[in-house]
Every structure is written in C-alpha cells, then in structure tokens.
N, C-alpha and C positions, 0 to 999 in steps of 0.2 A: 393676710390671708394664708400665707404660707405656712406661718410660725402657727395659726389656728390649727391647720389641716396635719402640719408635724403634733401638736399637742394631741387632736383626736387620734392619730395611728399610733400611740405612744399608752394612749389610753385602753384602744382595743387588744393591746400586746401585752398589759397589763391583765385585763380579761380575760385572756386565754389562758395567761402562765395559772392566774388564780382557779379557772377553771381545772386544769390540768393538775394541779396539784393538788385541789379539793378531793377528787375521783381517784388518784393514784395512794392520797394520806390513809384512806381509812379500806381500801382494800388493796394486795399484790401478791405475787406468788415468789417465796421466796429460793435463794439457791438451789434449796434441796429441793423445790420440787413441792414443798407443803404450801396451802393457802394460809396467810396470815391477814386474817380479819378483826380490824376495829370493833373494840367493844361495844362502842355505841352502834354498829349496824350487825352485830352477832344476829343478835335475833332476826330479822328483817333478812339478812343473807340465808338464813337457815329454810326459806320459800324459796327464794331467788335463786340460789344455787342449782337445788334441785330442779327448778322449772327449766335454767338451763341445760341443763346438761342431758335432759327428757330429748331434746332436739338435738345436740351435740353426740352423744355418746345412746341414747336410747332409739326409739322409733316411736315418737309420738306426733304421728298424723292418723286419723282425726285426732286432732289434741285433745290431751284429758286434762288435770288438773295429777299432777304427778307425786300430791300430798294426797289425794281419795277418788285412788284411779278408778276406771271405769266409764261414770258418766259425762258428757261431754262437758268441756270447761269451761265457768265462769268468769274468767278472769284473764284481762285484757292480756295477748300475752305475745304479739308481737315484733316487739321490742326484744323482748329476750329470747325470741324465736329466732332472730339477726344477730344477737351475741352467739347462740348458739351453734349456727351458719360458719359463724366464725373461726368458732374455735374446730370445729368440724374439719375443716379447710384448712388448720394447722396454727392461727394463734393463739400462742400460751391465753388462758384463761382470764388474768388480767387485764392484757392486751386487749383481749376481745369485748371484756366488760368495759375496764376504762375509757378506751379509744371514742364509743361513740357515746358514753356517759361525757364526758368532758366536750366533745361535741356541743353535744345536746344543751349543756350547762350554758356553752358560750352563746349557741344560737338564739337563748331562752333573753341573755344578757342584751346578746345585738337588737333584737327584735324590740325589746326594753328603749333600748337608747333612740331607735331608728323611729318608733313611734311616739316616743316625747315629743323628739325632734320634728315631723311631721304635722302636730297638732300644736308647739308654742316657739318652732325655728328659733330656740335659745338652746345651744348648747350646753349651757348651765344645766339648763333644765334637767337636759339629757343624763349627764354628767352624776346631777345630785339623786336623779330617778334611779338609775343603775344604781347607785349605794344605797340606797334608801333599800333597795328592794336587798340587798346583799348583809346587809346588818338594821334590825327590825328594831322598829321603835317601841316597843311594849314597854311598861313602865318594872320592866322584871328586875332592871336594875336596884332600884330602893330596895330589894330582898337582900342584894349582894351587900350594898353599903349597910344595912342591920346587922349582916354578919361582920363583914370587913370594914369598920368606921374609917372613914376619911383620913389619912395619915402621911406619913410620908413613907411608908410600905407599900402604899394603895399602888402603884403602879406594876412590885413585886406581883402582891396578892392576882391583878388580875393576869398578867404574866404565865401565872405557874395555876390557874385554877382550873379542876377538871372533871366538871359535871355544868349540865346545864342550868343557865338560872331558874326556870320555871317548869315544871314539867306535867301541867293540869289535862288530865283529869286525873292523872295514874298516882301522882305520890307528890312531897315536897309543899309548894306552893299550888295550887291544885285553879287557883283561880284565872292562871294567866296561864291561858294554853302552851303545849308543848311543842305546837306544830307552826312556831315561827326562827328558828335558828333552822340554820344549814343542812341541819340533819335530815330531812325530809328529804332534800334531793341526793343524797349520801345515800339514804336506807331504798329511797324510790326510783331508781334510776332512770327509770318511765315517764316521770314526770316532768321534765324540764322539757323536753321533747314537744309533750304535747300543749304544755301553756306558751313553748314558743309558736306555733301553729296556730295556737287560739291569737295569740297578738297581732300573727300577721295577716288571719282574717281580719280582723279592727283597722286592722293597716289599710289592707289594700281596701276596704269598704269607704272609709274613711276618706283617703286620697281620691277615689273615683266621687264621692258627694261632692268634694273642693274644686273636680278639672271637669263641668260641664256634666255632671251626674251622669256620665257613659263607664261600663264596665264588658270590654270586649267578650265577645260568647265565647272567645279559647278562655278568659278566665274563667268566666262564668262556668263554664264546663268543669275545668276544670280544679277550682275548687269544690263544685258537684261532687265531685271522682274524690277529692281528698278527706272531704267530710265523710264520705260516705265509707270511707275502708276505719274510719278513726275507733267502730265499736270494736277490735281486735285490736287494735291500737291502745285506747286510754277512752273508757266508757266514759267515765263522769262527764271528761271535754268531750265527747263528741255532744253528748246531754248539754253540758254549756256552751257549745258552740252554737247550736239549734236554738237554742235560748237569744242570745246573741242576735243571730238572724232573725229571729221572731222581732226581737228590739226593730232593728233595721229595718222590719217593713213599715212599721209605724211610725218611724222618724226620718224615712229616708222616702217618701215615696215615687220618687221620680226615679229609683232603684227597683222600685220594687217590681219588676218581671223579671230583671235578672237575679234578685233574692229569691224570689219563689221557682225559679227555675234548678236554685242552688240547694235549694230544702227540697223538695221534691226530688232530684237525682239522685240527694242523698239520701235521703230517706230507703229510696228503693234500692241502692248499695247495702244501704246498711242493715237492710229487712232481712235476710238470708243469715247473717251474722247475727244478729240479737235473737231469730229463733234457735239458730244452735245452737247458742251459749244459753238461751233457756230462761226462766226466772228464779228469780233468789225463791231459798227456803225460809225468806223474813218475813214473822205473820205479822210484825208490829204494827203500828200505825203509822199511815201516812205522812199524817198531820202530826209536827213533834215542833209544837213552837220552842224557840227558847235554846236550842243548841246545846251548849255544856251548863247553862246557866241555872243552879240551884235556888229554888223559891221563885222564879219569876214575877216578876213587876216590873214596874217603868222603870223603879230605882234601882235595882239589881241588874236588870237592863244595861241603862246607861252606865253604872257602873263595871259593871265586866267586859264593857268594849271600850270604856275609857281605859283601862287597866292592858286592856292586851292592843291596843290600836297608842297608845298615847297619843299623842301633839297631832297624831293625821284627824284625829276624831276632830277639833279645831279648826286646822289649816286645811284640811281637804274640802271643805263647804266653802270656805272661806276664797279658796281658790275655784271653785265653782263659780261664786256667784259673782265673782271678777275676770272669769273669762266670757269671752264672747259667745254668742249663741252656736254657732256651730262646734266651737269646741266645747263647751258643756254635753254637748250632745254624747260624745263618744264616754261620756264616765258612763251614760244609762245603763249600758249591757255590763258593767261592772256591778255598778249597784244593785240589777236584778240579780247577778251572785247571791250579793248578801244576804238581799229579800229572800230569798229560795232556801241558801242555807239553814237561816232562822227560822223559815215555819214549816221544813220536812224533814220526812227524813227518810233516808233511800235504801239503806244496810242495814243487817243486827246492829254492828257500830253507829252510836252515835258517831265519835270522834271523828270519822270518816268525810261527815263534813266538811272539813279543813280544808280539803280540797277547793271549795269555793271561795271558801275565805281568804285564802294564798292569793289564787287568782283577784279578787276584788281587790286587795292591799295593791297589788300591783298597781292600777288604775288609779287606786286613791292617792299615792306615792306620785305621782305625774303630779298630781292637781298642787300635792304639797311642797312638791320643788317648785313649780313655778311662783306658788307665795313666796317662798324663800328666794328666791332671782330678782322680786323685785322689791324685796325689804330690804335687800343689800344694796339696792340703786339709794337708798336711801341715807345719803349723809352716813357719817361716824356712830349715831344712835340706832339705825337701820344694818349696820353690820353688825353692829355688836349683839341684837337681837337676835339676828338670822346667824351668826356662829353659836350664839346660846342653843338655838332652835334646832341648826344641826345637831349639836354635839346630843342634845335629847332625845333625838329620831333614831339616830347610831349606837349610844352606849351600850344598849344590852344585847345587840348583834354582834358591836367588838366584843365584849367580853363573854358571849356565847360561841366565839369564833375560835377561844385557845380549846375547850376543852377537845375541840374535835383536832385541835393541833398536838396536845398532851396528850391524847390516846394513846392505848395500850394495845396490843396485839392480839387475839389467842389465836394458837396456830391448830390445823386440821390438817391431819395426816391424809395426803392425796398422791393419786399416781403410783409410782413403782415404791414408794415407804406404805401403802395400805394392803397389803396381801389381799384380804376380804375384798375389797371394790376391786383388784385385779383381777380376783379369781372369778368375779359374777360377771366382769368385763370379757372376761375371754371362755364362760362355760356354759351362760346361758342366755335364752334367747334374749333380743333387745326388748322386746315388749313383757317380759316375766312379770308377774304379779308376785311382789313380795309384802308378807307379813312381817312389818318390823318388832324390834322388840327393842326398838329406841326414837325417841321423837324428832330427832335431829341431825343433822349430818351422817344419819344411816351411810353404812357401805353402798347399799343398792340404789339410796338418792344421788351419790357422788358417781357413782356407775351410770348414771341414766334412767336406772330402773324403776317401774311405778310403785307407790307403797299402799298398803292399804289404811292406815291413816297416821297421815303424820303429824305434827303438834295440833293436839284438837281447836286451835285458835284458828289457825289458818282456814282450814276449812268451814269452821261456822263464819269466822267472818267472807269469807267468801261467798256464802249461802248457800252451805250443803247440808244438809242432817244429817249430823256424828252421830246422836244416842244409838241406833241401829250397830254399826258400825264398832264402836265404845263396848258394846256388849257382846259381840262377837268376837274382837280383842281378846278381852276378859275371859270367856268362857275356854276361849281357846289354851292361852297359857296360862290360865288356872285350872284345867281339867284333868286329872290324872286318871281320864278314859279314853283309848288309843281310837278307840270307834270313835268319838266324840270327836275329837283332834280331828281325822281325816272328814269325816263325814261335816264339818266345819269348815273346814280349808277348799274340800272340792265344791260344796255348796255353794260358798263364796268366790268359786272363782283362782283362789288364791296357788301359786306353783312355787313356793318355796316358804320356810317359815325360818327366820332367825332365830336363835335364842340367847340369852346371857344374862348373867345375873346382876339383876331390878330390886336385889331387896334396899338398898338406897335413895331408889326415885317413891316417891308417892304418888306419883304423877302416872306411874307405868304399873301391867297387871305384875304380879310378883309370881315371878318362873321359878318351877322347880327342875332344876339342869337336873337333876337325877332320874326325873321320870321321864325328859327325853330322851339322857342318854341311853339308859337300858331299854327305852318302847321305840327309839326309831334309829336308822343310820344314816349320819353327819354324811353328806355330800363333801363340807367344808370344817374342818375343825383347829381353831386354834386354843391349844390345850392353855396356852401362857395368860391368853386374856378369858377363855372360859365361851367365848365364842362361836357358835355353832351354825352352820346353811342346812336345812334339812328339806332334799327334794322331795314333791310329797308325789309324785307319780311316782318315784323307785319306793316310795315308802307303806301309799295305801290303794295300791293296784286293786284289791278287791271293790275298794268305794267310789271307783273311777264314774260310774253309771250314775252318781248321785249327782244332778244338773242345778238344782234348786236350793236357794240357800237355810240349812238345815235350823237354824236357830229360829 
C-alpha cells in the first residue's frame, strides 16, 4: 500500500513539473524585459495579451473587448481578468500568465485521474486516463511515417520534428483536426480551468449517486453559485455543464431536487452575465450537422472520427458496454458533448466546436483505459495487445509534443525598450480610444489601451460586426481630407490615431505618412521607425461638437 501511494505522489509530481513547463516553454519575459512568445501561440497571444493588459495597465470596467472597444464584451474574460489583477499587483507578466495557467493545467490533469479513479478504483485506469488525454490518439501519425518511413533515424526524425502532425481545417492534412495536441491549452489558457470544473461537477454528481443519492444543500448551493458565475468564466462550459445537469436529472433521479436547485441558481447568476455580454452578430444557422466534416454521409461520418478519435472509436463502446450500469452512466453527459457538437453550431467558427469535442475525448479516454486494465490481466497475449494498444492511443501526441518542445521564439519589444507603449502609458488616459494602424501587438494593446479594431478575426469570431468598422479604417487612413480625418475619428469616438507605413501589409489600409505629416501634429514621433500618435482633440478642435459616427 505504501509503495502504491509513493508511486501515486511520484506520479502527481511528475504532473505538475510537466504542467509547469508546458505554460513556462511557449510563453516568458526575457532579461531584458521583452515578451518572448512561441510561435505556435503568436497568433492566439496577439488577443490574449491585449485583453490583459486592458485590466492590468488600462481601465477596463465595464469590460469591453479591447480588439473593438466600445460595446460591451463577448468573450469569456475572467481568467485573464485574474492574470491581469496580477500583474497590476507587481508580477512580471509571465509569472502572472504562467502561475495560474500551469495551475489550471494540473488541476484539469488531477480532476482527470481523481474521477477515473472514482468510477473504475484502478489506478491503472487513472494512470492511463491522464496520458491518454495528454498525448491524443488520432491516427495523424501515418501522415508522419508517409513522410518519415520507418528507419533507424525514426527516433532522430521524431526527436528534432517541428510542426504539428495534422492541422485540419486550415492547411496540411485537413482531415484530422488541429485541436488535439497540447496546443489548445498553450494558445487557451482559459480552458484547462474550466474542463477541470466541468469534471468535478461529474465528480461530485457521480460520488453523491454511489453514497445513498444525498448531495448536501452547502453543495448544492454551492455549485449553484459556481455554475452560475462560469458565463464570464468559459461560456461554452458553462453551456456544457447545463447540458450535463440536464443529463443528471434524467439519469439520476433521486438527485434530481438538488440538480434543479443547481440549474435554477445558476441560471439566475448567470442571467445578468449572458445579457451583458449580449448575443453574437452569427446570422448562421443553427443547425450545422456534420462539424468539419466535407460531403457528409454515414461513410465520411465514420470515417473522420475514426481518423481523429483512433482506437477510442473501438475501445470506448467496448468499455462501455463491459462496465457496469452505474458507471456507464457517467460517459452520457460526455456523449451529449458529441451529440451537440455534431448537429450545431454556436459561432461564425465552425472549428470552435472543438471545444466539446476535447471535453468528450476526455470521458471516452476513461472508458478506454479501463479496456486496456483488463486486457493486460490477460496472460502474455493480453499484454502484448494492450502495449500494442497503448502505444496507438499515444503516438501522435508524443510526436505532437516535440514541436511545441522545438519552438522558436519571436520576441516583442515591451516595457522600458518600447518608447511608444511608454509614452501612451504615462500620457494618456487609461481608457483612450486608439485607432491602430497595425493589427497586432500595437503599442496601445501592450499599453492597456482600447483599439478600434484589431486583427479583423478576433473580432468576427467573437461576434461583432467589423465591415462598419473595416470601412471606417479605410476611409480614415486613406483620406487625404483633414475634415474627413477628424470628423471620422470624433464621429467614432476615437482620441488618438497612429500612423506608419503599411505599404507592405495588404491586410492594412495603406497610409500616406506625408499627408499626416504636413495636415496634423504628432503628439508622439518616432522619426527612425516612421511612427506617429496623433492626439486628435489638440488636432481638430473645431469638429469636437461632431457626436455621431460620420461615415
């Protein structure tokens, strides 16, 4: 029992270091003071950052969305509201990110282990549950061996490899989604937080069905109070956790006063939250059967969740229908995931999905460790099976695990090396409305400051309507009429304009620096990078009275 209980604490110490290094590999602030971000989470930080630092260094209560300031914010934000707290309070930026990312990561892992263990009291279980969920069984590997054949290099090759195996919908292999390597919780830092949350609702649900169907009304309450703050937390899960509870009243019903006591509290918590944050601008359809999945049919179906689920697609039924009745029961609110996933759909993104799908793999990964627990009881032809078995479920997780180990840096000039973000740090108000005239790590994002639209992605998939916006842009830093410029800027709201030269992005309207230089004066000018802050009170004092947006 001893030697059991030293192997578990031995196990969870392993959990944390890999946590901790996970969240500290692909983001940190180096000596000097500049952020050095992982290329596989550039983009993804290039939201993140800013939303931080909106709370850290800006004044964003009532929150906005600090990519298309103004109206109030869609987007679950929390989490990064507590980073922000953080760094506010004096820890370095990494510190403040990583600290309760790596947290979160572990508690997402314990909550994993803690309710295998719960539902099949095999450690194994536990054991294979956590890896399973940490390196994904998808069959993305066979893409790697078509490139790299089977050799005696094979172990080099996966070694030193540094892109992910599958990356569908966007490029590459298109048919084995992107959102099963590590990188999710690397780019989402939100997210490990709230699927540990979601588990340990299943948990404690679960355990109270086992010990005499009682759930005291302190928990009852208060998981009420927990579910009910989760829509400024992590939407989707609070959405799947409701779902969840919907399961339980129907499968649980000697629960069910203290379940509807728990949807009900929550609900009216959570009422106040989902009207601020508003509804998306997605006029799509509801109904979106089919997922990522091109030509839909039965066969294309089955084939693109064998392809991205591998061996669980097999062994998760299979473990089903060999566990006992009460524990089959707890995969149901996983499986409504899937259901849900597959025939809606809730954002402009489809791909966004995923989110249920992560969560559901979790659940199905239980069911397929414990086949695996007891094909190994099984004689010498029952191991060698279930090592086969592992080593399928794992492969394309290890070998989606170096790239984010071989990353690369790029570094962002922050702090006392960015003049520009200092200067708007210490000269104008925290809530300034700036017009960028770059999509990404702007000075006034790293400053705090609201932009008025930053990578037009973010924001559509958020559900705001850019075109408005996009053309206001445009008209602005393509107009070489000064009435036009201001009577644009105060229109909208806007109290500073950047400017620099865009003839390189296509992405960006293209500025003529000559006709702002001679028609307005630079508040801020850095002559070396062509960089300009142009305050637009000291500039078009006359158009001040213009309230409404001129476009």
């Amino acid at each position: 029992m001893k030697k059991k209980k030293t192997v578990e604490i031995l196990f969870f110490a392993v959990l944390f270091i890999f946590s901790w290094w996970l969240m500290w590999k692909t983001f940190r602030v180096n000596a000097s003071g500049n952020l050095e971000i992982a290329t596989k989470v550039w983009s993804d930080f290039a939201a993140t950052i800013p939303l931080i630092r909106s709370f850290s260094f800006g004044q964003n209560w009532p929150p906005q969305y600090p990519l298309f300031a103004g109206p109030p914010i869609r987007y679950h934000f929390a989490f990064f509201a507590g980073v922000g707290l953080l760094e506010k309070i004096g820890l370095p930026l990494d510190w403040a990110l990583n600290l309760p990312s790596a947290l979160s990561f572990f508690l997402l892992l314990l909550a994993i282990y803690f309710l295998s263990f719960e539902i099949f009291k095999k450690k194994s279980v536990s054991i294979m549950s956590c890896l399973f969920f940490l390196f994904n069984g998808s069959f993305a590997f066979l893409d790697f061996f078509k490139k790299y054949p089977l050799s005696i290099h094979t172990l080099t090759d996966i070694l030193h490899h540094d892109s992910f195996l599958a990356f569908g919908p966007y490029y590459g292999n298109k048919t084995i989604s992107a959102f099963w390597s590590l990188n999710i919780y690397t780019n989402q830092r939100h997210l490990a937080l709230a699927y540990a949350v979601f588990l340990l609702l299943i948990l404690v649900i679960y355990r109270a069905s086992q010990k005499n169907n009682k759930l005291s009304l302190n928990k009852t309450l208060l998981w009420g109070i927990v579910i009910g703050l989760f829509p400024f937390i992590h939407l989707p899960v609070f959405a799947m956790m409701e779902s969840a509870l919907f399961v339980f009243l129907v499968i649980y019903p000697r629960l069910r006063k203290n379940i509807l006591v728990i949807v009900i509290l929550s609900l009216i918590i959570a009422l106040p939250q989902m009207i601020y944050m508003g509804s998306s601008n997605y006029q799509g359809k509801l109904f979106h059967p089919g997922y990522l999945i091109e030509n839909l049919n039965y066969l294309s179906f089955v084939k693109y969740w064998f392809l991205n689920l591998g061996l669980v697609t097999i062994l998760a039924p299979i473990g089903f229908l060999l566990a006992k009745k009460p524990q089959r029961k707890i995969l149901l609110p996983f499986l409504a995931l899937f259901v849900v996933g597959n025939l809606f759909q809730f954002s402009p993104e489809t791909a966004a999905n995923h989110k249920f799908f992560n969560l559901f793999v979790i659940g199905a990964d239980i069911f397929t460790a414990y086949v695996l627990a007891l094909v190994w009881q099984q004689k010498i032809v029952g191991k060698v099976l279930a090592a086969i078995c592992f080593l399928g479920l794992t492969l394309s997780g290890i070998i989606d695990l170096f790239p984010i180990k071989n990353d690369v840096y790029a570094e962002v000039k922050d702090g006392k090396n960015n003049p520009a973000e200092q200067y708007i740090i210490a000269n104008t108000a925290k809530n300034s409305l700036f017009l960028n005239s770059s999509f990404t790590y702007h000075p006034a994002s790293l400053a705090g400051r609201p932009i008025f639209l930053g990578w037009p992605y973010f924001a559509w998939s958020a559900g705001y309507d850019i075109s408005f916006r996009s053309s206001v842009m445009k008209n602005i830093y393509e107009s070489h009429n000064r009435e036009e410029v201001c009577r644009l800027a105060i229109g909208n709201k806007i109290d500073y304009i950047t400017v620099e030269n865009t003839t390189n992005d296509i992405n960006l309207p293209q500025i003529d620096l000559s006709f702002f230089r001679e028609n307005f004066k630079a508040a801020y000018a850095d002559q070396q990078k062509n960089f300009y802050i142009i305050d637009i009170q000291d500039n078009c004092l006359e158009y001040l009275f213009c309230q409404e947006p001129y476009f």
